[in-house]
N, CA, C and O atoms as a DFTB+ gen file, in Angstrom:
448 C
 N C O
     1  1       9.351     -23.644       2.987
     2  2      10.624     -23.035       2.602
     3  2      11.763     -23.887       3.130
     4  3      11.550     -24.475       4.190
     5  1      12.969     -24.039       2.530
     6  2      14.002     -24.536       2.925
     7  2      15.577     -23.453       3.204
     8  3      16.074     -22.391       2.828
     9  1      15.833     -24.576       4.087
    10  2      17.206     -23.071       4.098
    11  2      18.089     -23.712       3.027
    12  3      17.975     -24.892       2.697
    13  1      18.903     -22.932       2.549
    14  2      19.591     -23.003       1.585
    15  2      20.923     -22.297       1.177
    16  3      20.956     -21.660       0.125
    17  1      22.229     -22.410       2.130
    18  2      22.745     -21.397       2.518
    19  2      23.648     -21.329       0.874
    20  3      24.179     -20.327       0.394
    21  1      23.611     -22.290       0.458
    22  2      25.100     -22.172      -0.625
    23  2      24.126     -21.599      -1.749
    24  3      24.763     -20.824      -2.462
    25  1      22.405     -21.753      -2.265
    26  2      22.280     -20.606      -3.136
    27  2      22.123     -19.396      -2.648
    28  3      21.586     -18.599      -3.417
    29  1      22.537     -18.867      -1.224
    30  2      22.354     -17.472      -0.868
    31  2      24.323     -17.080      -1.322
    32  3      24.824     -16.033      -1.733
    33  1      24.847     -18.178      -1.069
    34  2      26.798     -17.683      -1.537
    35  2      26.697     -17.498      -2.920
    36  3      27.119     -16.482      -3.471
    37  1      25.881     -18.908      -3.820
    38  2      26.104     -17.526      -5.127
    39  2      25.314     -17.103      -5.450
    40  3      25.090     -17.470      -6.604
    41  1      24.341     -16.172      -4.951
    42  2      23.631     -15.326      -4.723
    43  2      24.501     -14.130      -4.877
    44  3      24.707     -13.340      -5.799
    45  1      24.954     -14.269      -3.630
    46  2      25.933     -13.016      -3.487
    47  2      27.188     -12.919      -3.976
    48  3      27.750     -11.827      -3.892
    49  1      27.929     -14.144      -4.636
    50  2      29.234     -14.053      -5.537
    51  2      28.413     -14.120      -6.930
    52  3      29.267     -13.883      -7.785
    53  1      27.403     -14.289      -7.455
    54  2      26.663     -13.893      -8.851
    55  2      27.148     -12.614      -8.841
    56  3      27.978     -12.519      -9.744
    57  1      26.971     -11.182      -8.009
    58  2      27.598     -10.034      -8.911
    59  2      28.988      -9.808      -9.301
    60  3      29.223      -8.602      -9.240
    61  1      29.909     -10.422      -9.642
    62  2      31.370     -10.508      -9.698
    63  2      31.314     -11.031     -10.917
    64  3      32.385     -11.330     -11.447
    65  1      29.744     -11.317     -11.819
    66  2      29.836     -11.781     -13.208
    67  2      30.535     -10.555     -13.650
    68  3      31.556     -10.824     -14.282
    69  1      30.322      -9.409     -13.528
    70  2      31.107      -8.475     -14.122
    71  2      32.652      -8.523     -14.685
    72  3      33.234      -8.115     -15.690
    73  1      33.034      -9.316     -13.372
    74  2      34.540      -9.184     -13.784
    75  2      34.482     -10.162     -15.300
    76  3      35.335      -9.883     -16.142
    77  1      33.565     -11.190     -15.591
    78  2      33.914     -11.909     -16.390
    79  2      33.305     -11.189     -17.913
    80  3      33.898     -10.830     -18.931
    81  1      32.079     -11.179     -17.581
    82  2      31.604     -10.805     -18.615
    83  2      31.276      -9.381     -19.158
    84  3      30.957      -9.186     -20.330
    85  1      31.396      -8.242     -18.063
    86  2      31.627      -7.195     -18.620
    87  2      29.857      -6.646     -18.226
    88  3      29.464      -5.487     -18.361
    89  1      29.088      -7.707     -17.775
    90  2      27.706      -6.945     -17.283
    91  2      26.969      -8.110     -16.983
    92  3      27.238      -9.232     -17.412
    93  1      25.993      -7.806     -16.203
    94  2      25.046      -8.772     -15.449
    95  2      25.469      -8.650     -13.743
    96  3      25.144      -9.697     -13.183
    97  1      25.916      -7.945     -13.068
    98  2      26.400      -7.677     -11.980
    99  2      24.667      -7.244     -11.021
   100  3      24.429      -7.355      -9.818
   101  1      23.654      -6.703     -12.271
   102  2      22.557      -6.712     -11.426
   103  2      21.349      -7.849     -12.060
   104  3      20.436      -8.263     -11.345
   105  1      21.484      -8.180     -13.218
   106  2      20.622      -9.027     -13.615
   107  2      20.668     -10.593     -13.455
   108  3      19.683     -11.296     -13.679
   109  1      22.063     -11.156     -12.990
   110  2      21.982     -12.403     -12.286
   111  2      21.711     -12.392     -10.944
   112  3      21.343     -13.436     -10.407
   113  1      21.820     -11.496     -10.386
   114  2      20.943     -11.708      -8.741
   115  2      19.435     -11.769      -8.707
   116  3      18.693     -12.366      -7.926
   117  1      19.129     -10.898      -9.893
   118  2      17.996     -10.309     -10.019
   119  2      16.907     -11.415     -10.370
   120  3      15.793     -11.451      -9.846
   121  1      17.351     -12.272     -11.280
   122  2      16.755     -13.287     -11.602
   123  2      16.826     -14.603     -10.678
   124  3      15.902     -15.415     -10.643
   125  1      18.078     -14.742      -9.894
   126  2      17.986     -15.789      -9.189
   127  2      17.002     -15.410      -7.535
   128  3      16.633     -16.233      -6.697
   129  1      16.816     -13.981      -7.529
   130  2      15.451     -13.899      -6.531
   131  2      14.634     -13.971      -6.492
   132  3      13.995     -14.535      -5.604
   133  1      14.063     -13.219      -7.819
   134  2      12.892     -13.094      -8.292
   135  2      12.194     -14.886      -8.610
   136  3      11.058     -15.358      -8.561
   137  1      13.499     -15.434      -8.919
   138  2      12.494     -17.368      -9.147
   139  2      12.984     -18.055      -7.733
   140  3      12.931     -19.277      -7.589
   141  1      13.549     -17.023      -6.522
   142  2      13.662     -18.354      -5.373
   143  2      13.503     -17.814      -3.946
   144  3      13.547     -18.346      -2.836
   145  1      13.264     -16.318      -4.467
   146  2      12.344     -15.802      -3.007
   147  2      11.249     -16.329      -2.148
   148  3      11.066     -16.106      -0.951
   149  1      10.611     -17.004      -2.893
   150  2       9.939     -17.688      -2.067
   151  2       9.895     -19.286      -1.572
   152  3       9.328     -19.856      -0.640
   153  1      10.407     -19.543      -2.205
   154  2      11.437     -20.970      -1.802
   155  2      12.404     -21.248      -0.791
   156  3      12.451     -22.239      -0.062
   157  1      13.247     -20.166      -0.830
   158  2      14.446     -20.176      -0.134
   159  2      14.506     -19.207       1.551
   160  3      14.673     -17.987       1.557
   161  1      14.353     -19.945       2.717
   162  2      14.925     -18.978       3.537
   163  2      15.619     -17.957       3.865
   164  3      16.749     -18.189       4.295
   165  1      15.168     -16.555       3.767
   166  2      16.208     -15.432       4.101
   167  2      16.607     -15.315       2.461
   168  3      17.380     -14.392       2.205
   169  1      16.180     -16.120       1.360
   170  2      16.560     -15.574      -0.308
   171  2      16.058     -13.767      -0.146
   172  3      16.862     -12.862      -0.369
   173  1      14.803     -13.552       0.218
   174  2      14.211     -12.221       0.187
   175  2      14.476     -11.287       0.654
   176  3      14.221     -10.265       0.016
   177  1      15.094     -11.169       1.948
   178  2      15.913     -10.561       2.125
   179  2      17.112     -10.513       1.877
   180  3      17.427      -9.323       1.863
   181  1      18.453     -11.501       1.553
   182  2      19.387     -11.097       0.849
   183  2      19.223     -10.499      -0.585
   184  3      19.754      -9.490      -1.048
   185  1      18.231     -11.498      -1.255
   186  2      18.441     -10.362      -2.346
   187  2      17.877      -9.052      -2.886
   188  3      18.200      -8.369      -3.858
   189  1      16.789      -8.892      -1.808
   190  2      17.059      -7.374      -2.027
   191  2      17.697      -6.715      -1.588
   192  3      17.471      -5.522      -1.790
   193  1      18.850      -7.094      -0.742
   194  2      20.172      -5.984      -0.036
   195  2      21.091      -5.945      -1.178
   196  3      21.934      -5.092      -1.453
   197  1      20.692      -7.303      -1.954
   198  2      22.143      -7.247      -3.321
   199  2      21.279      -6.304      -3.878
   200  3      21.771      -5.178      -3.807
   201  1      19.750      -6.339      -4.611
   202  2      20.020      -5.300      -5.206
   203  2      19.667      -4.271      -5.084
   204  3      19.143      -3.694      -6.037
   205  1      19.847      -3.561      -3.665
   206  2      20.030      -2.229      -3.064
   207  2      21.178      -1.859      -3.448
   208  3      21.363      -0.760      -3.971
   209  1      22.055      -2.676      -3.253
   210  2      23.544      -2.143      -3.089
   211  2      24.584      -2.012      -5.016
   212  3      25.547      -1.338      -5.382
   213  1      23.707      -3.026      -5.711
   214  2      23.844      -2.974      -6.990
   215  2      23.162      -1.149      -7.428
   216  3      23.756      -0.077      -7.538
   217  1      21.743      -1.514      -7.572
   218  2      21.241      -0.032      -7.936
   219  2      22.382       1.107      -7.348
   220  3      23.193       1.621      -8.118
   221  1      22.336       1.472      -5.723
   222  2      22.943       2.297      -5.781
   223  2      24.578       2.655      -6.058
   224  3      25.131       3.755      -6.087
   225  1      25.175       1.191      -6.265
   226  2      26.311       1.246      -7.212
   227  2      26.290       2.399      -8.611
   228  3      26.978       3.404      -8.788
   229  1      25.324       1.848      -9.386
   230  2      24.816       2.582     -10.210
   231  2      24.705       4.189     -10.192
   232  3      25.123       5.000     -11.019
   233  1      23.992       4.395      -8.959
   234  2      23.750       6.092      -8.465
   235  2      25.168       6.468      -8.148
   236  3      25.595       7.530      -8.602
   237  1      25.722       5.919      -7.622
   238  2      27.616       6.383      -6.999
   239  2      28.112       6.809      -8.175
   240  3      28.453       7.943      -8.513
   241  1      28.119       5.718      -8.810
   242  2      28.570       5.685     -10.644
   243  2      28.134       7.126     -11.346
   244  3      28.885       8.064     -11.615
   245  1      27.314       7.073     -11.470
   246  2      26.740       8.386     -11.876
   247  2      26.702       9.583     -11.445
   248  3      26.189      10.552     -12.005
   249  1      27.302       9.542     -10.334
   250  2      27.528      10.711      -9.467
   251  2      29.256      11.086      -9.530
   252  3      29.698      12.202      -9.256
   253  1      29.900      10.192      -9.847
   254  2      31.269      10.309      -9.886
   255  2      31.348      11.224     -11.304
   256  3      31.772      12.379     -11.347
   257  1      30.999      10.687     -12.100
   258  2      31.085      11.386     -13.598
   259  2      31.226      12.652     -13.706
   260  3      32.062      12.950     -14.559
   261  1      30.562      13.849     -12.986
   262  2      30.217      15.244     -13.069
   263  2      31.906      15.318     -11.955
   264  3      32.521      16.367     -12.146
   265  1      32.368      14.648     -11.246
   266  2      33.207      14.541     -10.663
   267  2      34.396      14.157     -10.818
   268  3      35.188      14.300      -9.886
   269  1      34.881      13.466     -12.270
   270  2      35.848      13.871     -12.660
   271  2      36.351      15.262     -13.046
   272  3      37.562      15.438     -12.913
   273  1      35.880      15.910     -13.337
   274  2      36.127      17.133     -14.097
   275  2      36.654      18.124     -12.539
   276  3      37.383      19.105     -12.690
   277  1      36.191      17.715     -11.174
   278  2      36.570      18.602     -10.118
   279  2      37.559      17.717      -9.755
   280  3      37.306      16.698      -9.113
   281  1      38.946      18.100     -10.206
   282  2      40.134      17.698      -9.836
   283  2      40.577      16.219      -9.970
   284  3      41.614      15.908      -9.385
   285  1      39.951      15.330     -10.629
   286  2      39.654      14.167     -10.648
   287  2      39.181      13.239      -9.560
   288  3      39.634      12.099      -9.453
   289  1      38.326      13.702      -8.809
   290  2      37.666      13.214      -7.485
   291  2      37.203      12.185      -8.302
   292  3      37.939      11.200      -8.251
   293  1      35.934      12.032      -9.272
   294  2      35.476      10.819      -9.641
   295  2      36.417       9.739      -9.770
   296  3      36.163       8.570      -9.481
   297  1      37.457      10.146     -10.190
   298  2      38.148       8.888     -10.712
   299  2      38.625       8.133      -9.420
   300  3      38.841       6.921      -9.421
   301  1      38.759       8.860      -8.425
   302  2      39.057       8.556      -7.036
   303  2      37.536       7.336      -6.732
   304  3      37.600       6.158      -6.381
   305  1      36.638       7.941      -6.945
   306  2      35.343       7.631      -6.517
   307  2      35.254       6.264      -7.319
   308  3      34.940       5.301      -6.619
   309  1      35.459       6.031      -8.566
   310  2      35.179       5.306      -9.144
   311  2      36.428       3.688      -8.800
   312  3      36.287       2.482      -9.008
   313  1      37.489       4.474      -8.246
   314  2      38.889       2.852      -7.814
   315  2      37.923       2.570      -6.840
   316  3      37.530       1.404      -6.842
   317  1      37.468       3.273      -6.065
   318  2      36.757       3.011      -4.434
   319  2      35.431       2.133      -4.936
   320  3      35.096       1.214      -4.187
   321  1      34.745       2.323      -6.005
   322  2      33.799       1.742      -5.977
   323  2      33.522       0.517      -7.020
   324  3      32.509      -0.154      -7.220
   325  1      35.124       0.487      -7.739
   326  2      35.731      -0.870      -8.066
   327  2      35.689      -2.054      -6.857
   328  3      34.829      -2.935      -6.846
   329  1      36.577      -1.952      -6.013
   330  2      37.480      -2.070      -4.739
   331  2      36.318      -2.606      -3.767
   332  3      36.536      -3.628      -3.117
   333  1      34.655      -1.701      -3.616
   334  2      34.256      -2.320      -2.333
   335  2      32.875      -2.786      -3.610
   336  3      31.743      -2.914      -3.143
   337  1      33.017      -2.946      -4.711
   338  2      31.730      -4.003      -5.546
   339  2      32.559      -5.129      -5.727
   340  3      32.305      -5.898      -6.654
   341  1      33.409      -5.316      -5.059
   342  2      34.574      -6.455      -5.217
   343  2      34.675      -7.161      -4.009
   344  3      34.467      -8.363      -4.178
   345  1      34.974      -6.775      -2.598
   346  2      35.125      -7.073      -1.741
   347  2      34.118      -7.511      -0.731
   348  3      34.214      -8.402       0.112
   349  1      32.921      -6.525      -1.047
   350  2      31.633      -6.536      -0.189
   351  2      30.979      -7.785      -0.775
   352  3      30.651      -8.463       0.198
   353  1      30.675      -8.334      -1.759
   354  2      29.889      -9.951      -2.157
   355  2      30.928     -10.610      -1.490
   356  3      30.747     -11.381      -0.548
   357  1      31.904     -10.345      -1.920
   358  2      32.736     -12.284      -1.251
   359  2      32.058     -11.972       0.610
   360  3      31.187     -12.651       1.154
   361  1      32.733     -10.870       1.176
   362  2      32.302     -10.440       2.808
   363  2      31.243     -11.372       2.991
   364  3      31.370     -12.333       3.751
   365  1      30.056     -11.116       2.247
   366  2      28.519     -11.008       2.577
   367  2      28.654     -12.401       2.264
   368  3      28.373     -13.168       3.185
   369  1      29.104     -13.022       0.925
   370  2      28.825     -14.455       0.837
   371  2      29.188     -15.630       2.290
   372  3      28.600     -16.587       2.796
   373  1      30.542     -14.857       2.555
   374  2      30.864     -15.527       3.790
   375  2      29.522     -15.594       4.657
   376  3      28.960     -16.647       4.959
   377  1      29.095     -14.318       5.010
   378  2      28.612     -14.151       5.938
   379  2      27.260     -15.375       5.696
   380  3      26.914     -16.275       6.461
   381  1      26.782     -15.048       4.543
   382  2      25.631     -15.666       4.006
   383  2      25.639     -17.422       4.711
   384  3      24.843     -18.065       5.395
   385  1      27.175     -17.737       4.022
   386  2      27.335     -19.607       4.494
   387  2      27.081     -20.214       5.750
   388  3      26.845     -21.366       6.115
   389  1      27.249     -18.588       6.573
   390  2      27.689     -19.105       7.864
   391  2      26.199     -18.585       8.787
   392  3      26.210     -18.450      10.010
   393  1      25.023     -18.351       7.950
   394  2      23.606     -18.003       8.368
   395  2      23.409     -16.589       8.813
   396  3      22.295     -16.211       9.173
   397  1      24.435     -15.801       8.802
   398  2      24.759     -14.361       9.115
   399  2      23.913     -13.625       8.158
   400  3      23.747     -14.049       7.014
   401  1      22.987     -11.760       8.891
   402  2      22.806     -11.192       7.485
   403  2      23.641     -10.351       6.882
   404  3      24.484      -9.729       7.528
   405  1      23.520     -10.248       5.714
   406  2      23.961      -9.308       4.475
   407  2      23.984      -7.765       5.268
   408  3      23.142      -7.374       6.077
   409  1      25.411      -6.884       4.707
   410  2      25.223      -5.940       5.266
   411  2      26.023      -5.114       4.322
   412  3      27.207      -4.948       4.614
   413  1      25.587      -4.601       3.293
   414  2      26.392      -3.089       2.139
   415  2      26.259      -2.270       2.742
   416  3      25.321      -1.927       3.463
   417  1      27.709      -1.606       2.404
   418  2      27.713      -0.473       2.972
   419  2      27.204       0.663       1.645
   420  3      27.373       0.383       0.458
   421  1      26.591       1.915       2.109
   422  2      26.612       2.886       1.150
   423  2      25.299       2.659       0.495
   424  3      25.030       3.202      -0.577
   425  1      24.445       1.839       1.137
   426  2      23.125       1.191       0.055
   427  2      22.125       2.009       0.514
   428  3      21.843       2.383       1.653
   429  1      21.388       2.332      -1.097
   430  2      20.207       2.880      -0.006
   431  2      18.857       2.269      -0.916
   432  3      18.779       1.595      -1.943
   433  1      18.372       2.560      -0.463
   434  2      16.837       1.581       0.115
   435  2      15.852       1.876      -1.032
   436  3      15.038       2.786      -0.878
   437  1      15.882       1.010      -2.417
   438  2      15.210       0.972      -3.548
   439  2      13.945       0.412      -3.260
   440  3      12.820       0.911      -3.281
   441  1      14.470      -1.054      -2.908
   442  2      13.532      -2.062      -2.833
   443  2      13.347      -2.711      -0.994
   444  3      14.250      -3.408      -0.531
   445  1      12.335      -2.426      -0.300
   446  2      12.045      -2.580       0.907
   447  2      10.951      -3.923       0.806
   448  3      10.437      -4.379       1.828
């Protein structure tokens, strides 16, 4: 195995394809683990924290919905979970460059 810190940065700036393309926020991580988990130092564990934290993006998402309708809490739920699927990859990428681990908040535990 080799270390490899700059494909673990876009590793973790791969989910921000969203902003561009409108989707792939879980299927470009997904694929760049699945072909370099075992190649790459610490690839296996970052990327299954990305896609812990992707999936349960997803579950938040879906949980907000029934939650617009109570006073508009979802919609609250949903700026917040704009805001930290935005902020938390660049965080983590840093962290990633600098040999640090990955740490989402709010993730819960799909893939162990």
């Amino acid at each position: 195995m080799k270390q490899d810190n700059q494909l673990l940065v876009i590793t973790h700036l791969s989910q921000l394809i969203t902003l561009i393309t409108g989707f792939g926020s879980l299927l470009l991580p997904l694929v760049l683990w699945l072909t370099q988990k075992d190649k790459v130092y610490h690839m296996d564990t970052h990327g299954k924290n990305i896609l812990n934290f992707q999936l349960s993006l997803i579950v938040w998402c879906i949980i907000c919905v029934p939650l617009i309708l109570l006073f508009g809490l979802g919609l609250v739920g949903f700026a917040v979970l704009g805001i930290v699927s935005i902020i938390f990859p660049i965080v983590n990428a840093v962290r990633a460059s600098r040999g640090e681990a990955a740490h989402y908040p709010l993730t819960f535990t799909f893939i162990s």
